[in-house]
C-alpha positions as CSV (number, residue, x, y, z in Angstrom):
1,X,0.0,0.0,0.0
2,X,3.1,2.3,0.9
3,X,4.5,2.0,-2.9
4,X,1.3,2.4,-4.4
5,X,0.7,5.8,-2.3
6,X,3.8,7.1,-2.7
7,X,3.8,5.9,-6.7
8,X,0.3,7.8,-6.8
9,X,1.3,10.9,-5.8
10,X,4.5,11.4,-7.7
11,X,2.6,10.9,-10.6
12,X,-0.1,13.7,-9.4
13,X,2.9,15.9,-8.9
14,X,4.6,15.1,-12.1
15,X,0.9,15.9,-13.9
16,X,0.9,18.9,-12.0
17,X,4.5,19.9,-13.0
18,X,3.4,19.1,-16.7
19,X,0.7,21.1,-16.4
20,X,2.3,24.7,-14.3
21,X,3.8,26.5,-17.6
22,X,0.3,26.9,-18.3
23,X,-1.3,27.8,-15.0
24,X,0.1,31.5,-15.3
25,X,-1.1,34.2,-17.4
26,X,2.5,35.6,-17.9
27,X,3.6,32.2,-18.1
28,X,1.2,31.4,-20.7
29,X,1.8,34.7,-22.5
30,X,5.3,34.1,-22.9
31,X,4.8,30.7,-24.4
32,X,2.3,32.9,-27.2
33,X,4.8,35.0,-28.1
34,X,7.4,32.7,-28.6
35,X,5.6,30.2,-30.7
36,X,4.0,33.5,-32.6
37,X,7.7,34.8,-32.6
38,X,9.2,31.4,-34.1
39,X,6.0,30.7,-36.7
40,X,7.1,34.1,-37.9
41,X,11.0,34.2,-38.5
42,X,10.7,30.5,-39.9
43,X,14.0,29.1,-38.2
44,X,15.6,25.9,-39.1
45,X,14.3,25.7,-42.5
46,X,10.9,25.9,-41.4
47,X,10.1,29.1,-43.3
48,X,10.7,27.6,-46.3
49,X,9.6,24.3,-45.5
50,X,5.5,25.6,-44.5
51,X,3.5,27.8,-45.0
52,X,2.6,30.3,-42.3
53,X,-0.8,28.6,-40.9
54,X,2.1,25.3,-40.9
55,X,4.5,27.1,-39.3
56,X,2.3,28.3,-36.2
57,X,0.9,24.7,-35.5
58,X,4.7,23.6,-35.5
59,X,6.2,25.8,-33.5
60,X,3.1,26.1,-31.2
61,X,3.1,22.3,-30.7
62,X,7.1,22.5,-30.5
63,X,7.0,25.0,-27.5
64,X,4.3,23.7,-25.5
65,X,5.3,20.1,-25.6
66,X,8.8,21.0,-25.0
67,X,7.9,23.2,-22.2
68,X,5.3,20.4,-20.6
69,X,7.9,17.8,-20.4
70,X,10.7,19.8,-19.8
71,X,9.3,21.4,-16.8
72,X,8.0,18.7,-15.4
73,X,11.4,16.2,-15.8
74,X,13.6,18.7,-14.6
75,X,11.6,19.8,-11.7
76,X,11.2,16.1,-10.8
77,X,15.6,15.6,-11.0
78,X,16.2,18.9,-9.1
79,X,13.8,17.3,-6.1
80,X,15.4,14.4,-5.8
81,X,18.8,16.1,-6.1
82,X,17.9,18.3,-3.6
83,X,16.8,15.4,-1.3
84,X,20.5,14.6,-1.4
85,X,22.4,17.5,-1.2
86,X,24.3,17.2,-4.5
87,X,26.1,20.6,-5.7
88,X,24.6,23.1,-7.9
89,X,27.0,22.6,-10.8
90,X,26.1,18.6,-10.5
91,X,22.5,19.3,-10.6
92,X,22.6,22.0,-13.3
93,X,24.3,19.5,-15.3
94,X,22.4,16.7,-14.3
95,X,19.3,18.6,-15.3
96,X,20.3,19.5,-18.5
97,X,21.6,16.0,-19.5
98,X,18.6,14.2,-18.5
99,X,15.8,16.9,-19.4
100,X,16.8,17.0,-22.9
101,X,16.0,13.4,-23.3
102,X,12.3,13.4,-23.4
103,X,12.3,17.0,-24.7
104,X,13.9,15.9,-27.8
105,X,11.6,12.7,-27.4
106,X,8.9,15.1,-27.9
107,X,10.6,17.1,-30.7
108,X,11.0,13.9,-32.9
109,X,7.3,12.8,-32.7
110,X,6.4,15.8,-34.1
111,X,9.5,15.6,-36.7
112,X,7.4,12.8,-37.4
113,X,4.1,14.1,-37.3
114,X,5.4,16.7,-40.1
115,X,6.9,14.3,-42.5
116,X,10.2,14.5,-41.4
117,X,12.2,11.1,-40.3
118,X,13.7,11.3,-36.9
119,X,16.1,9.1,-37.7
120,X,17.9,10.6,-40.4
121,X,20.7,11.2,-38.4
122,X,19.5,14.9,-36.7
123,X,19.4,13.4,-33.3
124,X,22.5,13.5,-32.0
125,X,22.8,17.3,-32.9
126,X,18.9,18.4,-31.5
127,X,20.5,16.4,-28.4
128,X,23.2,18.8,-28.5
129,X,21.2,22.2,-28.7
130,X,18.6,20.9,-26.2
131,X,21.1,20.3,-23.5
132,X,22.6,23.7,-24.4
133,X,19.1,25.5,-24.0
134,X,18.0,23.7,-20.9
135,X,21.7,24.5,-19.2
136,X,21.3,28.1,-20.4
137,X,17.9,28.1,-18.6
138,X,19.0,26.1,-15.6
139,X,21.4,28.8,-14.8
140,X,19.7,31.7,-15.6
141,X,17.2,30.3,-12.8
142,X,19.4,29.9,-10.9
143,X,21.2,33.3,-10.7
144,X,17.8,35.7,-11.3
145,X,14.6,33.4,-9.6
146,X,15.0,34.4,-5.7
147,X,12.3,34.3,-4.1
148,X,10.1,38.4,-4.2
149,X,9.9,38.8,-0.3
150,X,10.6,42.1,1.3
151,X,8.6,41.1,4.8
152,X,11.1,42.3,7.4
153,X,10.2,39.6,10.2
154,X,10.8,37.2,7.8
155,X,13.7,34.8,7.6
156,X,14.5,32.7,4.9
157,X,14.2,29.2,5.9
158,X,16.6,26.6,5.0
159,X,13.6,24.2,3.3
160,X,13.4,26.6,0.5
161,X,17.1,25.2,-1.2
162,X,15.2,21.9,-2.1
163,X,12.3,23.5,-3.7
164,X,12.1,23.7,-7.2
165,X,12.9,27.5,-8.2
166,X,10.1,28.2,-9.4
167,X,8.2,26.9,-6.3
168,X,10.3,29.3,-3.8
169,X,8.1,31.4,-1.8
170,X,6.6,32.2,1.1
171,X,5.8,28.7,3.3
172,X,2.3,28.2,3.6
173,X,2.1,24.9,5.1
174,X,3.6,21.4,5.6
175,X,2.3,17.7,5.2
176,X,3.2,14.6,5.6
177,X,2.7,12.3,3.0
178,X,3.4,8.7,4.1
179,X,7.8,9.0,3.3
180,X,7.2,12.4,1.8
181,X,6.5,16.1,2.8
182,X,4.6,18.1,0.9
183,X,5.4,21.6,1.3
184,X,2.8,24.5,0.0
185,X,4.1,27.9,-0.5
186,X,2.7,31.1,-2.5
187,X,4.5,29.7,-5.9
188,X,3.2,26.4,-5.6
189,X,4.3,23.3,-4.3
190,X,6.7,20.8,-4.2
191,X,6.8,16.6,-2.9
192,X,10.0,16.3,-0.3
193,X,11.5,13.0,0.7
194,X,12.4,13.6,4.0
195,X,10.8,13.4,7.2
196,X,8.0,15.8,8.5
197,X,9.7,16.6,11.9
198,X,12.6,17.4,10.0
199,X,10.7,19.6,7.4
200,X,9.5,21.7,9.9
201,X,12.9,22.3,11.5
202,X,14.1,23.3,8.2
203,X,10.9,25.7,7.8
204,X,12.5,28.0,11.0
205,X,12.6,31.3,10.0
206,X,8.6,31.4,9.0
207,X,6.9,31.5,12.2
208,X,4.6,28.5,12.3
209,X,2.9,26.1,14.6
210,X,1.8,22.4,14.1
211,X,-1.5,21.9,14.4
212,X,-1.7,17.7,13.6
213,X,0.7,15.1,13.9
214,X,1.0,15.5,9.6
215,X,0.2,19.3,9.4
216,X,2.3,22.5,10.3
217,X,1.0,25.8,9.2
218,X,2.5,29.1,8.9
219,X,0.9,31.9,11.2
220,X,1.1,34.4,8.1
221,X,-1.2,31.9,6.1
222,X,-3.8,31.7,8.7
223,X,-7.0,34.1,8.0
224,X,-9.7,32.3,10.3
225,X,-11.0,29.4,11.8
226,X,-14.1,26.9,11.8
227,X,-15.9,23.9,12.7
228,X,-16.3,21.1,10.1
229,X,-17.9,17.6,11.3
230,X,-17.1,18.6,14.8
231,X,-13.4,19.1,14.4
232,X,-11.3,22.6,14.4
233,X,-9.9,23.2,11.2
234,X,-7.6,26.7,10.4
235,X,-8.6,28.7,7.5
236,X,-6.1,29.7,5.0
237,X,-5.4,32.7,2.6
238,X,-5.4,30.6,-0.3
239,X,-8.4,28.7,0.7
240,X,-7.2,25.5,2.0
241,X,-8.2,24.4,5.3
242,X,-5.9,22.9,7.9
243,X,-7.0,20.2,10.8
244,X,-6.2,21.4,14.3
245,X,-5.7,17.7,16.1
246,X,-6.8,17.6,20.1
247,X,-3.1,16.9,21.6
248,X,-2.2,20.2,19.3
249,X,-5.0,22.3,20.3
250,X,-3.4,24.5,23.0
251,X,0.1,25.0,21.3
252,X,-2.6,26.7,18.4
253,X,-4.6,28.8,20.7
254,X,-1.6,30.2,22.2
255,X,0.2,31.0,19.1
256,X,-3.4,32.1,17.5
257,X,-5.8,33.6,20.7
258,X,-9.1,34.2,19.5
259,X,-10.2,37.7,19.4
């Protein structure tokens, strides 16, 4: 049952991450205007090759297959990196190796899709360029996506280093997950292997309190509470609710008095 739960969620995450590049308006923007920006310069011999209706189905499927994938495979190899405490220039390289495999997966199916054999001997050089791209992205992420918090009693916990960059935010909560931690922040979230006690160590510097014996909540989240079956649950900003176990009851009311 343990396998099976664990297998189950990685694979909701992994949707998930599939699915984030497309979540965000700007996100989603940027996407547009690349695949509009492509269609219309026509590179790799595609201008030639199709006409301009052509062109924008290519280049749109290229981006936002490439983008799906690729998000979602290196996000997956920087968390379990991350788990072990590898150096950035290992995981930077290890991310760009091993996320240009399915993205030029991707690229050759719709090679094929268009007419063109994948295995006319173009692989080994579209291997070449994706590993160059994803590294070029990898560090830019690195050096320009800090987290955009200017809160003065804030302290940067030391969780945040294995979050996925683009997931680095403010903490909103923690949860144990059978052998994993989910942690919840304003960017998104991210599936830890690690231990929860240990998690919420880590999360030290957002002032928090656990409310269950799987649940730790940030006081900065919190925007109410309620009753729901019978039990005390914690409201949050972004509408998710939190239990409030019976052993953890006081350690909340003091952190949280009622008004």
């Amino acid at each position: 049952m343990q396998p099976d739960f664990a297998n189950d969620v990685l694979l909701r995450h992994f949707a998930r991450d599939c699915a984030a590049p497309f979540v965000s308006r700007q996100t989603l923007a940027l996407l547009v205007t690349v695949a509009v920006f492509l269609a219309l310069i026509g590179p790799f011999g595609t201008y030639g090759a199709y006409a301009p209706a052509m062109r924008l189905l290519y280049w749109g499927m290229i981006v936002i297959g490439t983008a799906s994938i690729g998000h979602a495979t290196a996000t997956a190899i920087e968390r379990f990196l991350r788990c072990r405490n590898v150096p950035v220039f290992v995981e930077i390289f290890a991310v760009s190796a091993l996320t240009a495999i399915p993205v030029c997966l991707v690229v050759s199916l719709i090679w094929a899709l268009f007419g063109t054999n994948p295995l006319n001997g173009d692989m080994l050089p579209l291997y070449g360029q994706c590993v160059v791209a994803i590294g070029c992205l990898t560090v830019f992420f690195h050096i320009f996506a800090a987290p955009a918090i200017t809160t003065k009693e804030w302290s940067r916990p030391k969780l945040l280093d294995r979050l996925p960059l683009h997931t680095r935010g403010r903490i909103l909560r923690l949860t144990a997950r059978d052998h994993y931690v989910e942690v919840e922040t304003e960017r998104g979230s991210a599936l830890l292997a690690m231990r929860f006690r240990d998690a919420v160590s880590e999360a030290a510097g957002e002032k928090g309190v656990q409310t269950h014996r799987s649940h730790w909540v940030a006081l900065h989240a919190v925007t109410g509470r309620s009753r729901l079956n019978g039990r005390t649950v914690l409201l949050l900003k972004n509408g998710h609710e939190v239990p409030v176990g019976r052993t953890f009851r006081a350690a909340v009311e003091n952190r949280m008095p009622r008004k």
